[in-house]
Every structure is written in structure tokens, then in C-alpha cells.
LUMDRENLUM-681655 format. One record per residue (C-alpha): y, x, z; residue number from 0. Coordinates in steps of 0.1 Angstrom, whole numbers, plus 5000, padded with zeros to 4 digits. Example, Ala and Ser with C-alpha at 12.3 -4.5 7.8 and 13.67 -1.06 7.14 Angstrom:
2
4955;5123;5078;0
4989;5137;5071;1
# end
This chain:
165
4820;5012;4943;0
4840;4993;4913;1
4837;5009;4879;2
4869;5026;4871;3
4901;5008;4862;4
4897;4990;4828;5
4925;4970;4811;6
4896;4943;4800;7
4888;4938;4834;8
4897;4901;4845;9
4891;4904;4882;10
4925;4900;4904;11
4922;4940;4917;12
4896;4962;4907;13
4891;4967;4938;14
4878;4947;4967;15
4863;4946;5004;16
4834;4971;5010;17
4848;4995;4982;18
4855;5029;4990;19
4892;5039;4983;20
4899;5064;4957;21
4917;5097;4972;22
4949;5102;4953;23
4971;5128;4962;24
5016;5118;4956;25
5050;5129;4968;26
5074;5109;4992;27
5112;5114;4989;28
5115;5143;5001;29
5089;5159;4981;30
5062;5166;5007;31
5027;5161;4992;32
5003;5136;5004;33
4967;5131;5001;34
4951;5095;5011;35
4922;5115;5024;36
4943;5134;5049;37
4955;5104;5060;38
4928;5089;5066;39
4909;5120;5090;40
4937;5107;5115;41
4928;5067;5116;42
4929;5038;5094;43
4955;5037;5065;44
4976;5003;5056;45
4983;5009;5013;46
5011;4988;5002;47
5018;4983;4967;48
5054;4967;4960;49
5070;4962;4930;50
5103;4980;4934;51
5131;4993;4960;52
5157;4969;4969;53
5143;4939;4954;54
5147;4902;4981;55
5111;4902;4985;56
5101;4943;4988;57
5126;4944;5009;58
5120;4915;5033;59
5082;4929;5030;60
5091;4965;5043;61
5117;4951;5065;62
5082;4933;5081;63
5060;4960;5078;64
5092;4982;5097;65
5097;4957;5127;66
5055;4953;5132;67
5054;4994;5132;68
5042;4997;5161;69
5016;4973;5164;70
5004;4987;5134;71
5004;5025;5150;72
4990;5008;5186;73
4958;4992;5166;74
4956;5032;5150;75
4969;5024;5116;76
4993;5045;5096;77
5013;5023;5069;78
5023;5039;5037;79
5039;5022;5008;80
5039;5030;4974;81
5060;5017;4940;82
5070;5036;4907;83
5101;5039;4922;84
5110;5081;4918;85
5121;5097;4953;86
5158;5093;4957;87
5155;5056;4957;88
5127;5054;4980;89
5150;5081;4999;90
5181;5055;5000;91
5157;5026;5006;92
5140;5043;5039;93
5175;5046;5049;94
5195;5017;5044;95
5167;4996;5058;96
5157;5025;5088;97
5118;5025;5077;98
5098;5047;5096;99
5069;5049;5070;100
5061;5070;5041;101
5071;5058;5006;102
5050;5074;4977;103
5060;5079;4942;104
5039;5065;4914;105
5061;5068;4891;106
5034;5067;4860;107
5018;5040;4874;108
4984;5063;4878;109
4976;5057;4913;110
4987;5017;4911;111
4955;5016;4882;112
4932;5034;4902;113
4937;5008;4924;114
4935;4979;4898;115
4971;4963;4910;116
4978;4944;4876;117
5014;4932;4865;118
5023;4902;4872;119
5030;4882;4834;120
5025;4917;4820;121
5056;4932;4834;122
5063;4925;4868;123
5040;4952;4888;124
5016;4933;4913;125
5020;4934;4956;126
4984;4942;4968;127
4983;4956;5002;128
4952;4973;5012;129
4939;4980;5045;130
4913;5010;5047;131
4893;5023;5076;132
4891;5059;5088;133
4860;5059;5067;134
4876;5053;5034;135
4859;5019;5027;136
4885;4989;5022;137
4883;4968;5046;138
4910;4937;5032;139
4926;4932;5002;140
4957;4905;5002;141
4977;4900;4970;142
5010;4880;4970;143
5035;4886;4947;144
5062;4862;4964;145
5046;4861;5004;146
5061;4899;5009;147
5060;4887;5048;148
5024;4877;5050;149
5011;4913;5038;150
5023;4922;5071;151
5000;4894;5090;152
4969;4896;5075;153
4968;4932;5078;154
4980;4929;5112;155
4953;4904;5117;156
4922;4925;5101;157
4930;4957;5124;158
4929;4932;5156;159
4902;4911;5146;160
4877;4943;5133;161
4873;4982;5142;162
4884;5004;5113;163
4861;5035;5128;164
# end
């Protein structure tokens, strides 16, 4: 495993391949709790980070993420995403663009260091998508601040290509 998140660190994510995912536990918009690690006792977990609700690209890249759903659920993947945004936005956001995902609150950025997605030019929070077996071990890390769309792919592509047991 990575040493914890550390603002000297000049790595791309903290985190890579072969690293075990850190449990975190956050709230969705309508306020149920969720734990990573219960997640991931059902099947394989697809993390995206995005900067924020209603942007061109977050929303092109959850609008993706929405109309590849159930590939994603046939290859035994559960997609979550996750931004600072607080729950009533992810709430109007999950409507307006009929998501069938969860969308986690981070809004102190907490769980966003644990997993080592750095702003982009210091302000601009960063779009990593993770894609972590049932075990808990990360199995693909893509990072794309602009390619919102391709997030979708190459996770797509790791669950097809590799067994997430």
C-alpha cells in the first residue's frame, strides 16, 4: 500500500494499480450512509471522482457512466460517484439527468485525499476514476480531467478484459 496522502507527494494519485483501497464510509442525497467496504462484499466497485454537479464535462461523464449502466452491473460492478458537492445538488443532479447510481458527498474533501485526487492548477478538483475488485485492491486508475467520456471506456474495458474476484 501507498503511504498516506501527503501534499509533497508529486505522484499523479497517491494511489495506483495493485493498492488496496482505503474504506471510507459518506452520505448520498438522501442521507443514507455508505461504507466502500460494504460495497465491495457484493462485487467490484467503479469510484468516480468528478469535479462538480452540472458542469459540461461531469455531466457528459455521468451521462456516460448512466447510459453504460448496465454493462457495468452485467460485468458485476456497482458505479458510485463522488464530488464535494453537498446532497441536494447531487439530489437535483441524479434527477435531471435520471442517474441510477449513488452520488457521495465529500464535501471536506477528506475521502478525495485519501485517495490522492490532486486539483487540477491548484483549484480545479481532479477526475480519477478508480476501478476496485471485490477484494479491495485497485485494479485501474484513469485520470482525465477534460475526457469525462473515456472514464466510462476504460473502466468498461478493465472489467471485460480481467476478473475483479
Amino acid at each position: 500500500m501507498t503511504p498516506p496522502f501527503d501534499d509533497k507527494i508529486s505522484p499523479k494519485h497517491s494511489l495506483a494499480a495493485g493498492d488496496r483501497a482505503p474504506d471510507f464510509t459518506a452520505t448520498t442525497a438522501t442521507g443514507e450512509t455508505v461504507r466502500l467496504s460494504e460495497r465491495l462484499a457484493r462485487g467490484a466497485v467503479v469510484l468516480f471522482f468528478y469535479p462538480k454537479d452540472d458542469s459540461v464535462v461531469c455531466t457528459a461523464e455521468a451521462c456516460a457512466f448512466r447510459d453504460s449502466y448496465e454493462a457495468f452491473t452485467a460485468a458485476g460492478a456497482e458505479v458510485i460517484g463522488i464530488s464535494r458537492g453537498d446532497g441536494e445538488t447531487h439530489r437535483r443532479f441524479a434527477e435531471k439527468n435520471r442517474l441510477p447510481f449513488l452520488l457521495l458527498s465529500d464535501e471536506d474533501g477528506a475521502i478525495r485525499r485519501l485517495y490522492g485526487v490532486r486539483n487540477v492548477l491548484g483549484v480545479i478538483p481532479g477526475r480519477v476514476t478508480f476501478v476496485i475488485g471485490k477484494d479491495g485492491v485497485v485494479r485501474q486508475v484513469f485520470e482525465s480531467l477534460l475526457e469525462g467520456q473515456k472514464h466510462v471506456t476504460e473502466a468498461l474495458k478493465t472489467l471485460q478484459n480481467s476478473p475483479l474476484e
